[in-house]
MARRO-884758 format. One record per residue: x, z, y of N, C-alpha, C in turn; residue in one letter. Coordinates in steps of 0.2 Angstrom, whole numbers, padded with zeros to 4 digits, always signed. Example, Ala and Ser with C-alpha at 12.3 -4.5 7.8 and 13.67 -1.06 7.14 Angstrom:
residues 2
+0066+0039-0028+0062+0039-0022+0066+0039-0016A
+0064+0035-0011+0068+0036-0005+0064+0039+0000S
END
This chain:
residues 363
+0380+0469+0047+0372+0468+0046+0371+0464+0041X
+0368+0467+0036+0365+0462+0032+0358+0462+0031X
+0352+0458+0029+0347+0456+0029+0346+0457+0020X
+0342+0459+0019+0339+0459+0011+0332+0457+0010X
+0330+0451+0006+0323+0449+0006+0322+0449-0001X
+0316+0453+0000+0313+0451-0008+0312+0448-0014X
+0313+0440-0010+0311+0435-0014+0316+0430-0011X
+0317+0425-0016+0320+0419-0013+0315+0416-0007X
+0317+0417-0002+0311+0413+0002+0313+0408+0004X
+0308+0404+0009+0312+0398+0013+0314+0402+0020X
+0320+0397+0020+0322+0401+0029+0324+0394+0031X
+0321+0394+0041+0322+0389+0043+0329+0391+0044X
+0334+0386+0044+0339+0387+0046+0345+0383+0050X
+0347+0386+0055+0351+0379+0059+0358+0380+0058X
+0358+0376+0052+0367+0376+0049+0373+0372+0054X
+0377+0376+0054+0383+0373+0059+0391+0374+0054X
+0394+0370+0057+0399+0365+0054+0405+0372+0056X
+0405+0377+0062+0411+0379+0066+0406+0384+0071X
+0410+0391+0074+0410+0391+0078+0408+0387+0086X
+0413+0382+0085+0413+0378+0091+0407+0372+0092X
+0402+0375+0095+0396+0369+0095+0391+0369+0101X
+0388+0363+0101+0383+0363+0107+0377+0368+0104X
+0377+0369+0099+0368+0372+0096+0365+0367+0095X
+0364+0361+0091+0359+0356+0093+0358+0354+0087X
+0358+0359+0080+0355+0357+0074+0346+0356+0073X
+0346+0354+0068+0338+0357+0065+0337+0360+0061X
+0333+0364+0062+0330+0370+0059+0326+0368+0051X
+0331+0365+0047+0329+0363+0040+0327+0369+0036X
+0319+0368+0032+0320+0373+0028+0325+0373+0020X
+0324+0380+0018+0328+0380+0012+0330+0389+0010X
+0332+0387+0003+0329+0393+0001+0334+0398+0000X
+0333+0402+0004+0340+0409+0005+0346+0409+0001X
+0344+0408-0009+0349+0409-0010+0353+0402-0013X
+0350+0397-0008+0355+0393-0009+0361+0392-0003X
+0361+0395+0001+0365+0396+0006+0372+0401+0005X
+0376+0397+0004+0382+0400+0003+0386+0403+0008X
+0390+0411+0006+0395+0412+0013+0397+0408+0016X
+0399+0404+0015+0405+0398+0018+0399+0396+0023X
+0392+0394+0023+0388+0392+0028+0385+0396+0033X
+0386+0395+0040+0384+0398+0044+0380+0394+0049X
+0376+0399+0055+0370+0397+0058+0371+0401+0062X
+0367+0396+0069+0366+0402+0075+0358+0404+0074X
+0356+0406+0080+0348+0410+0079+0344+0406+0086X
+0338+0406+0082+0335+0410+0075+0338+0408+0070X
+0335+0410+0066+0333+0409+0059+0327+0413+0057X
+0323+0409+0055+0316+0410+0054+0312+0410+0047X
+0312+0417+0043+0312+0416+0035+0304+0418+0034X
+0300+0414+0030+0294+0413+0027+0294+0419+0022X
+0289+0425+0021+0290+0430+0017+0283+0430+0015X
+0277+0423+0016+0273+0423+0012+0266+0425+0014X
+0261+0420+0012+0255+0423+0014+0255+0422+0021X
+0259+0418+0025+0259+0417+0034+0261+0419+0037X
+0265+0426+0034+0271+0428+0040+0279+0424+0040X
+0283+0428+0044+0287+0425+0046+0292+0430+0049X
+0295+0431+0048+0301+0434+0050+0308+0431+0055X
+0309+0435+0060+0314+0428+0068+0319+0434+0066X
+0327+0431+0064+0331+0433+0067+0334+0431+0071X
+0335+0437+0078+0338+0434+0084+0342+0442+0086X
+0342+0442+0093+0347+0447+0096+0344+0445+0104X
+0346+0452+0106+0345+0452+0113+0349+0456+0119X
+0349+0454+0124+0355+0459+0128+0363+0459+0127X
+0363+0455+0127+0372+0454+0125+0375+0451+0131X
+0381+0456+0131+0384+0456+0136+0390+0462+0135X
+0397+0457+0135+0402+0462+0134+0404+0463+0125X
+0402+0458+0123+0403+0457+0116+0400+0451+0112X
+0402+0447+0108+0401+0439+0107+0393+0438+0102X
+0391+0433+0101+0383+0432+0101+0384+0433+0094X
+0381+0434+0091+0378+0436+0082+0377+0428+0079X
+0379+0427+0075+0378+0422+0070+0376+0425+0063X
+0374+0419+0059+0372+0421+0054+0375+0417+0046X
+0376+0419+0041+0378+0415+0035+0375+0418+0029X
+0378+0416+0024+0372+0414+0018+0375+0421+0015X
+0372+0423+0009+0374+0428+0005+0377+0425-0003X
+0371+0417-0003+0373+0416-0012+0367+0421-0014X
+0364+0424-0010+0357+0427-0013+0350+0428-0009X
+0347+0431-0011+0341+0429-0006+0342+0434+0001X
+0346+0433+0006+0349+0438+0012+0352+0435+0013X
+0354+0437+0022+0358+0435+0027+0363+0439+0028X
+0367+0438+0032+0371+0441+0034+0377+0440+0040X
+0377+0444+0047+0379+0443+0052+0386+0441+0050X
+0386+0437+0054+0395+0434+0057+0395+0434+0063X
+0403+0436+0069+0406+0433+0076+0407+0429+0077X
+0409+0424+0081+0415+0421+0084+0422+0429+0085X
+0427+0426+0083+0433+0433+0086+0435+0430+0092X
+0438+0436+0093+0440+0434+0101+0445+0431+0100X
+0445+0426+0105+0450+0421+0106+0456+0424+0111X
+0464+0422+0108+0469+0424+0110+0472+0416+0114X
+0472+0412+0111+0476+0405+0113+0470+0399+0113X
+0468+0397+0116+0464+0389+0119+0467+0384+0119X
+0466+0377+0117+0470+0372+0118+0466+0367+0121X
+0467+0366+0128+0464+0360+0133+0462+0354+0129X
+0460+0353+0125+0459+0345+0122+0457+0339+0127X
+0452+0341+0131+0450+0338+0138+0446+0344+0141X
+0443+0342+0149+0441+0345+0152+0435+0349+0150X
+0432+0346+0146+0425+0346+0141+0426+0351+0138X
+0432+0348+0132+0431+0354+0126+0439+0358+0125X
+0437+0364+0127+0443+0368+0123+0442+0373+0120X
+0446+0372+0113+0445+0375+0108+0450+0380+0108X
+0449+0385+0103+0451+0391+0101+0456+0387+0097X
+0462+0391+0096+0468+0388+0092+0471+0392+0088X
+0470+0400+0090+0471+0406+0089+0468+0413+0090X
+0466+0416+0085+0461+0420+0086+0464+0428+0085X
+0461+0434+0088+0461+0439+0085+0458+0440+0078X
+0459+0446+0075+0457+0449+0069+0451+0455+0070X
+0449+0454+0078+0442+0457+0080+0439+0453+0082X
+0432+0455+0088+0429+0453+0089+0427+0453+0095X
+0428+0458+0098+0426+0463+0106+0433+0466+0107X
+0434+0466+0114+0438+0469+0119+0432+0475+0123X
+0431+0480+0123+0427+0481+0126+0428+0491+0128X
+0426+0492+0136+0426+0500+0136+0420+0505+0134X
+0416+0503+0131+0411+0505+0128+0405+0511+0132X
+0404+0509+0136+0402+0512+0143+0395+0509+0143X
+0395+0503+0138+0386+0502+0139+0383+0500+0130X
+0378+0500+0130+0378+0499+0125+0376+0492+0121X
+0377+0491+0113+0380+0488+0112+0373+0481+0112X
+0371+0475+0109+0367+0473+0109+0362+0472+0104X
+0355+0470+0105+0349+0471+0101+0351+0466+0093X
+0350+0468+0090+0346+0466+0083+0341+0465+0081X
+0339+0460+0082+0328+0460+0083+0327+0455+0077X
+0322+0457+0073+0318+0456+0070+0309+0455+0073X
+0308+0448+0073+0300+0447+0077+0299+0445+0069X
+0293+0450+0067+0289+0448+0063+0282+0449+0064X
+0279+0442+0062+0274+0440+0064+0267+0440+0058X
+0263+0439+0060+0257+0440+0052+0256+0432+0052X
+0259+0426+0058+0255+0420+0056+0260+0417+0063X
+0261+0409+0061+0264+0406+0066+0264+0408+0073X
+0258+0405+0075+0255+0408+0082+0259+0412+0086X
+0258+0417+0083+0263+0424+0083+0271+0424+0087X
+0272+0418+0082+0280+0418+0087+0281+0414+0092X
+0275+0411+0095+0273+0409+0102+0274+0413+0109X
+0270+0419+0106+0269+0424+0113+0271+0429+0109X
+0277+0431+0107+0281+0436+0105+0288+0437+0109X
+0286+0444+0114+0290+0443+0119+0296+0448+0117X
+0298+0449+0112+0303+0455+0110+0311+0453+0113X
+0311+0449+0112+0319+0446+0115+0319+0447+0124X
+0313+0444+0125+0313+0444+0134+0314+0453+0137X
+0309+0455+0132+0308+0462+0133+0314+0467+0132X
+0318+0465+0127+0325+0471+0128+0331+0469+0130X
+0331+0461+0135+0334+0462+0138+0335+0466+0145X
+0344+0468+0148+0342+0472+0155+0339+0470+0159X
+0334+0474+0162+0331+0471+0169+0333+0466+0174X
+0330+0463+0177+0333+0458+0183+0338+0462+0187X
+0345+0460+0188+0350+0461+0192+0349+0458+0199X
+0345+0455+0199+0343+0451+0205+0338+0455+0209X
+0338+0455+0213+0333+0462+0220+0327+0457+0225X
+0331+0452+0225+0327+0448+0230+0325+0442+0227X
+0320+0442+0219+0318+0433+0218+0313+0430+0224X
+0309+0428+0228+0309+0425+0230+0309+0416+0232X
+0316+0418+0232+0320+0408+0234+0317+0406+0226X
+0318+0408+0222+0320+0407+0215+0312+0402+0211X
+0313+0394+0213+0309+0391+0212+0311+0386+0207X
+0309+0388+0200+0310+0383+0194+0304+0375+0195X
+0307+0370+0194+0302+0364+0196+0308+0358+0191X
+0303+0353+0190+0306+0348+0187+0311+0342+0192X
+0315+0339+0188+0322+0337+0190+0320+0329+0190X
+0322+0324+0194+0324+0318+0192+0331+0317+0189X
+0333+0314+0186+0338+0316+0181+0341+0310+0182X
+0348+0307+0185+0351+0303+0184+0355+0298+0178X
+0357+0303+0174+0361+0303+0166+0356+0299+0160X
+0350+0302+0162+0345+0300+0157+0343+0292+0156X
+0345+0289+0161+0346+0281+0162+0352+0277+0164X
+0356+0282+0165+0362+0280+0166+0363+0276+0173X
+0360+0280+0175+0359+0277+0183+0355+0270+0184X
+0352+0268+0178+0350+0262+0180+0344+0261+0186X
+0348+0258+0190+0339+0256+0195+0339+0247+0194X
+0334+0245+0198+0332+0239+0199+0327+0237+0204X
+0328+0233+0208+0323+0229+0212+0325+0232+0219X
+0333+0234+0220+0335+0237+0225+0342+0232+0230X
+0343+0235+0237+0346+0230+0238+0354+0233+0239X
+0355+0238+0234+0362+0242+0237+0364+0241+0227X
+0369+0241+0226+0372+0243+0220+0371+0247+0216X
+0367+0251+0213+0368+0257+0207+0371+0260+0206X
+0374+0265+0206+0380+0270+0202+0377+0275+0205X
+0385+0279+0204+0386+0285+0206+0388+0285+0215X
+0383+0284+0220+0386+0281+0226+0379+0285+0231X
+0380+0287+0235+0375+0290+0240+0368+0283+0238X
+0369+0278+0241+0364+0275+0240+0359+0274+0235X
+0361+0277+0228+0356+0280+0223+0354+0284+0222X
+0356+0289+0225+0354+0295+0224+0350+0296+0230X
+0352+0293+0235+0344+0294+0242+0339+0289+0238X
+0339+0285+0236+0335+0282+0231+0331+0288+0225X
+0335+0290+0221+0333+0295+0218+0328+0302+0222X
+0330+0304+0230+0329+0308+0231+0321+0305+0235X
+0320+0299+0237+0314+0296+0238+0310+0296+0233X
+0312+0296+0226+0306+0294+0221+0305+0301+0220X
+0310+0306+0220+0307+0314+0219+0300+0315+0224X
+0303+0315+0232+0299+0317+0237+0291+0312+0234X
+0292+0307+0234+0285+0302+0233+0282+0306+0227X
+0285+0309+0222+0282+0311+0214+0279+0320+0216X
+0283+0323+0221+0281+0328+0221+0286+0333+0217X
+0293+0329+0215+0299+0334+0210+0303+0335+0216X
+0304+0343+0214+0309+0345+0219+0315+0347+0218X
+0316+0342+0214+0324+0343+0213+0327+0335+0210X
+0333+0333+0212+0337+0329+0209+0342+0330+0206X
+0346+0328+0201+0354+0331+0198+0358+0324+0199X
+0365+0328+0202+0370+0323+0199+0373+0325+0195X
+0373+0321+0189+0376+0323+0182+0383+0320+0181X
+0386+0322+0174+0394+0318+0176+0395+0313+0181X
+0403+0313+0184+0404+0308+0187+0404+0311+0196X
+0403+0314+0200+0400+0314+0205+0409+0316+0207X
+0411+0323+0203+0417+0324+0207+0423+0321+0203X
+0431+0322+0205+0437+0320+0203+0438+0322+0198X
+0440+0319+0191+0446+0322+0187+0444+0330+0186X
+0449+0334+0186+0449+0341+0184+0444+0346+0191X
+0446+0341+0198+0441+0346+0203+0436+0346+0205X
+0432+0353+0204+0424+0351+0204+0423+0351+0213X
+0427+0351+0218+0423+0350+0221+0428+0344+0228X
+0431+0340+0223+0433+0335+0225+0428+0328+0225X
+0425+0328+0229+0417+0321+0226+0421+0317+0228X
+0419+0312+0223+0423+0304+0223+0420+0301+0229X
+0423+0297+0232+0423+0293+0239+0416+0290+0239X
+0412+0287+0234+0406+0282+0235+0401+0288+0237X
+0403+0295+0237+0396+0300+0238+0399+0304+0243X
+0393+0303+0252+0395+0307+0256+0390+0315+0255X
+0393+0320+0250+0387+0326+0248+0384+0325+0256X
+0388+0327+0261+0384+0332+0267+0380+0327+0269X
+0377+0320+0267+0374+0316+0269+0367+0315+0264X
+0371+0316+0260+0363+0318+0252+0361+0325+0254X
+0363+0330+0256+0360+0337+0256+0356+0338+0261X
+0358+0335+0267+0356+0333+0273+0347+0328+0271X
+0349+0323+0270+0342+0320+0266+0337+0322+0263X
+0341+0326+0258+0335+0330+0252+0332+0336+0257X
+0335+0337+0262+0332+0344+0265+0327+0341+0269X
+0327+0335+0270+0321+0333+0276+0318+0328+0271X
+0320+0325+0265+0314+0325+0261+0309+0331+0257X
+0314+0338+0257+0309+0344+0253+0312+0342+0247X
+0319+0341+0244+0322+0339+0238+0327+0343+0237X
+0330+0346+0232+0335+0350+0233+0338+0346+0228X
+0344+0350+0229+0351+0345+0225+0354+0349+0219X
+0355+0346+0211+0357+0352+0208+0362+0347+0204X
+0371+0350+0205+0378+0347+0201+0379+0351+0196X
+0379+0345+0190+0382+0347+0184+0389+0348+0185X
+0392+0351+0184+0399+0354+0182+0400+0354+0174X
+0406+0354+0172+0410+0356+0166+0412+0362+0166X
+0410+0368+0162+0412+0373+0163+0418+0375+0166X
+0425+0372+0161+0432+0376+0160+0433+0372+0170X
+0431+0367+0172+0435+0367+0177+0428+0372+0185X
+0425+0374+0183+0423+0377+0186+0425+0384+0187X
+0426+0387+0181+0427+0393+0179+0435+0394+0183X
+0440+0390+0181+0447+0386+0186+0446+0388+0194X
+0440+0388+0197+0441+0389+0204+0433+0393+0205X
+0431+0396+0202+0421+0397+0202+0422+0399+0209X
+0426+0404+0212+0421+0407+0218+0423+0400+0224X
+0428+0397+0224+0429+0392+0229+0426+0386+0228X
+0422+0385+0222+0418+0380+0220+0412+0382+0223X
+0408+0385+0221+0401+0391+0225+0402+0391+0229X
+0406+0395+0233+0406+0393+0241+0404+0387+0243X
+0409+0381+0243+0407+0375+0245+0400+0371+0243X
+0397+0372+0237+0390+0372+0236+0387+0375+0241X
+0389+0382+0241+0383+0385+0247+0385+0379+0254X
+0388+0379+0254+0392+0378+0264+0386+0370+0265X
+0388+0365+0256+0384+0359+0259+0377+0359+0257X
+0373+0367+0255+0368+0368+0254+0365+0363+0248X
+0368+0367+0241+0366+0364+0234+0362+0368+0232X
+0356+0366+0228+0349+0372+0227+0352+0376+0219X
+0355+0372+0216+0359+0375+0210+0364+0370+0204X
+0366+0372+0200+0370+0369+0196+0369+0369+0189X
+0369+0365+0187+0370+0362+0178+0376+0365+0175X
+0377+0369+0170+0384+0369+0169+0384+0367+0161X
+0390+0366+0159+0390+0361+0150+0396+0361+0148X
+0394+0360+0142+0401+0360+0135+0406+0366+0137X
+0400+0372+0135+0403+0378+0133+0406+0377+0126X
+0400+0376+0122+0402+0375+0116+0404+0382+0112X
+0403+0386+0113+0407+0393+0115+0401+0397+0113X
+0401+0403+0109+0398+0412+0111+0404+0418+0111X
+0410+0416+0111+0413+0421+0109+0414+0427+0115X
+0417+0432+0115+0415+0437+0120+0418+0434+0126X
+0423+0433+0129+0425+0431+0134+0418+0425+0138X
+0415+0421+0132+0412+0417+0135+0406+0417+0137X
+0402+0424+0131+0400+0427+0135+0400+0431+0141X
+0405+0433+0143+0405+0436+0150+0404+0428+0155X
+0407+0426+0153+0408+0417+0158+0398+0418+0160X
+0395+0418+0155+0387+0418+0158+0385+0422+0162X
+0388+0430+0161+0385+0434+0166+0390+0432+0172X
+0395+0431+0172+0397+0430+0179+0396+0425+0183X
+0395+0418+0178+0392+0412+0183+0385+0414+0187X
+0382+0417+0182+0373+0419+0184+0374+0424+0190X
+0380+0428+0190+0377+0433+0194+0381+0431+0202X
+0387+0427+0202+0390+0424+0208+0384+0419+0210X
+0381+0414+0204+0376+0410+0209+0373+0412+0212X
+0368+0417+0210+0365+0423+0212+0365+0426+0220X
+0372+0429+0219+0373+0431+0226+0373+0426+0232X
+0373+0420+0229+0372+0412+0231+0366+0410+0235X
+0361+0412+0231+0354+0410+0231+0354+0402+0228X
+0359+0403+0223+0358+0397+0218+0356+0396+0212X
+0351+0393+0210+0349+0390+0202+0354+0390+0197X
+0355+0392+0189+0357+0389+0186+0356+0387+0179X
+0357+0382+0178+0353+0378+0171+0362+0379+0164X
+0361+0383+0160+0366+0381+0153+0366+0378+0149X
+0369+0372+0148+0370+0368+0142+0374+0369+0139X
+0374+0366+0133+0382+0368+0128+0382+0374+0125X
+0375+0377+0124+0375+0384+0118+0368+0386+0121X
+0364+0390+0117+0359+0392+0117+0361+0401+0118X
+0363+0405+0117+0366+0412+0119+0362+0412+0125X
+0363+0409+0131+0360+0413+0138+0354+0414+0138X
+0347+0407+0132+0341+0409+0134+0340+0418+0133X
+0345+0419+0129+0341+0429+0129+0345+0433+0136X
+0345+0428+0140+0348+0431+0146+0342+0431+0153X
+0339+0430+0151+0334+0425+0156+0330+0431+0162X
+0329+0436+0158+0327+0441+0162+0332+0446+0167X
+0337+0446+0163+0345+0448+0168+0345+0446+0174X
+0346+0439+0174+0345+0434+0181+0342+0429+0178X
+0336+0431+0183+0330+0428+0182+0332+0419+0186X
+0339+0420+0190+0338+0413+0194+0343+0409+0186X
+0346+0412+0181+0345+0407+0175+0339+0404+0173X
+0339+0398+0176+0330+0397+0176+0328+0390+0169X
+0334+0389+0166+0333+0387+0160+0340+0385+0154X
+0340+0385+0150+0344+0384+0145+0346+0379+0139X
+0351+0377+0139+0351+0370+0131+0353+0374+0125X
+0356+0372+0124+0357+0375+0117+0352+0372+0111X
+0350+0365+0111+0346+0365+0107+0347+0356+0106X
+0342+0353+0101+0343+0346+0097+0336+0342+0101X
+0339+0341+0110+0334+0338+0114+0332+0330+0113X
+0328+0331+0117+0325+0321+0118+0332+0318+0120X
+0335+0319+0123+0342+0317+0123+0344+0312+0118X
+0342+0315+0113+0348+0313+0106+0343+0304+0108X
+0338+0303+0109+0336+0299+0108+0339+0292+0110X
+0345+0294+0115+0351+0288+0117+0352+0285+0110X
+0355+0290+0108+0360+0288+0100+0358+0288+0094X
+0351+0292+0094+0349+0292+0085+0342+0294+0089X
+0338+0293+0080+0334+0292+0078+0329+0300+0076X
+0336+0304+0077+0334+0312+0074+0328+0316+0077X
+0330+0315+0084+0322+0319+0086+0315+0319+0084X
+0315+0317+0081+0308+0315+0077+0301+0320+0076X
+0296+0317+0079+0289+0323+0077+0288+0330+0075X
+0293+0329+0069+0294+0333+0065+0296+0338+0069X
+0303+0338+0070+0309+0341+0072+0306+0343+0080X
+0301+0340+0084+0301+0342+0091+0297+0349+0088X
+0290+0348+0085+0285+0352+0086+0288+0359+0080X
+0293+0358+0077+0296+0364+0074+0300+0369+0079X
+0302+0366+0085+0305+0369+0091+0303+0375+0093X
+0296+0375+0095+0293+0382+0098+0292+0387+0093X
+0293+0388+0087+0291+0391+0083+0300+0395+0079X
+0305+0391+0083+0310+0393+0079+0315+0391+0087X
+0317+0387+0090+0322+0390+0094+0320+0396+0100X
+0315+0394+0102+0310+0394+0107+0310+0403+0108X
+0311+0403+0102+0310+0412+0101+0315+0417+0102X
+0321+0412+0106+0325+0416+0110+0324+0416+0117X
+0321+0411+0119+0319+0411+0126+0318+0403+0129X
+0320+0402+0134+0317+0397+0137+0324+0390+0137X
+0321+0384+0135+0326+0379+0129+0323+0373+0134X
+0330+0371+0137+0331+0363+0141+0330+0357+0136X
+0323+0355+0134+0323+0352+0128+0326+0344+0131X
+0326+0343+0138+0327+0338+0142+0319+0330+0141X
+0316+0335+0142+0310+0327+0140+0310+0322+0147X
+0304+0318+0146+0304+0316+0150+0304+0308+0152X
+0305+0304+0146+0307+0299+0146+0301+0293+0149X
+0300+0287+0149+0295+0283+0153+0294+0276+0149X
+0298+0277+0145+0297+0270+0139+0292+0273+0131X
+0291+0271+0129+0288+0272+0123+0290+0267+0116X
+0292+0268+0113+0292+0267+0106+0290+0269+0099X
+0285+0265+0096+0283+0267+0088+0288+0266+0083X
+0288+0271+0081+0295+0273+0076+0298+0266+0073X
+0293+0260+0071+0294+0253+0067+0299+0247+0070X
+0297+0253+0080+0302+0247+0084+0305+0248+0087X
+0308+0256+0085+0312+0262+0090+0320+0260+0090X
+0323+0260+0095+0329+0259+0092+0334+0264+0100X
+0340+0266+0096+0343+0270+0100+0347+0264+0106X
+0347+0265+0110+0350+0261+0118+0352+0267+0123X
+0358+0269+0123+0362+0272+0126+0361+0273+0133X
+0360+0265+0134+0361+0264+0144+0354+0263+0146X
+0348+0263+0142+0341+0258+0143+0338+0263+0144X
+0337+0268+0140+0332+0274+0145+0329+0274+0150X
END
């Protein structure tokens, strides 16, 4: 697929270093033909053609073959690139594993369904790619028959502060006693949900909980507070054992899971989405994607996908100074336009940029 525009335009564009990434660039303008092959992007990509319109490259319905990226020409046009299918992965940690070795394609596939959208959202004027439902719209239909369980609501978020509490008489960490803590300031706020984020279970096994956390004693809690409970996992060690991991979720009665550092769109890892989505699904559990942006164009397949990262969140604000004004309110208008983006807000401190300073644990 190549792209051909008429004029050198600006294109937003989110350059990436590698295949292998969270999606968490900015959306820098710049002008088409300064973007070399060697430079690639995930999507959008959102190019200014003048007079207020705008033109989204994105893609929809994927499934069974790897997400579409984009790279430069060296002229005013774009042009699709893959991830190839990956032959050999190397464990690096439990977090990240990389591809080491690849095919000289791209898809493994029986070709029994068809292949995925190529969408072009072009709009006469920003606004436009606000309520431009093209992507939502061609993907497949809800897989799911019965959404009613399926109740999206805001998270107390443990990671976000690094467990700090204070003015309490029990220790802090990762320990049942913080998180019934947690699960009291949800009930008292009206958030019906808590996360345990890294740290909850052992080493490689998701559903080994380390000793300080009695689950059937948090689950049991949150249900008689009205609180539901949702475990971040790492993907590779969940995908390791998915259906005996989900089960035991279901058994202690977990409302859904966080899953991260994908890092990944290539086909196989694409399928990893549809298949976490549709086992939790059979579940009656939530699931939230980080570590890549690809699933928001999944969102309507399974609807209990009820949000996605893939993006340059409030987050960063532990360690830098990047999320900046600028950069949040350019989000709706360029990630946004694939679907629905874990921007992770939410923070309780305020700082003016002259006194802002990145603190890791202080959040």
């Amino acid at each position: 697929m190549n792209l051909n525009f008429s004029a050198n335009d600006v294109v937003y564009y989110p350059q990436e270093d590698s295949f292998m990434s969270h999606n968490e660039r900015k959306y820098l303008p710049q002008r088409l033909a300064e973007i070399l092959p060697a430079f690639i992007a995930t999507l959008p990509a959102v190019v200014d053609v003048g007079q207020g319109a705008k033109v989204a490259v994105a893609e929809s319905d994927v499934e069974e073959y790897p997400g579409l990226w984009l790279r430069g020409t060296g002229g005013p046009g774009l042009a699709a690139t893959f991830p190839p299918y990956p032959l050999k992965e190397k464990r690096e940690t439990d977090l990240n594993i990389r591809v080491i070795e690849a095919a000289d394609y791209i898809a493994i596939t029986k070709g029994t369904r068809t292949f995925p959208w190529r969408v072009l959202g072009i709009v006469d004027q920003d606004t436009d790619l606000l309520t431009n439902e093209i992507v939502y719209l061609l993907e497949k239909p809800s897989q799911v028959q019965d959404t009613s369980w399926i109740k999206p609501g805001k998270v107390s978020w443990d990671w976000w502060n690094a467990n700090n509490v204070y003015g309490v008489d029990f220790k802090a960490g990762i320990n049942t006693a913080t998180y019934k803590y947690y699960i009291d300031f949800a009930a008292k706020y009206a958030i019906p949900y808590i996360i345990l984020d890294e740290g909850w279970y052992k080493g490689s096994n998701c559903i080994d909980v380390v000793p300080a956390i009695d689950m059937e004693e948090l689950t049991a809690y949150g249900k008689q507070k009205n609180v539901g409970l949702i475990l971040w996992v790492g993907w590779k060690v969940l995908d390791d054992r998915l259906e005996q991991a989900l089960n035991q979720y279901a058994k202690w009665g977990i409302a859904g899971i966080k899953v991260d550092f994908m890092q990944r769109s290539d086909q196989p890892v694409i399928n990893y989405y549809h298949r976490v989505s549709r086992e939790t699904a059979k579940r009656k559990m939530l699931v939230d994607f980080h570590g890549d942006q690809k699933p928001a164009s999944m969102t309507r397949t399974w609807p209990n996908l009820i949000n996605t990262e893939g993006v340059r969140g409030l987050e960063w604000d532990k360690w830098s100074a990047e999320t900046d004004p600028k950069h949040s309110v350019t989000l709706p208008f360029t990630r946004m336009f694939l679907g629905p983006m874990d921007y992770t807000p939410g923070a309780m401190l305020n700082a003016q940029k002259a006194s802002f300073a990145a603190i890791h644990n202080g959040r």
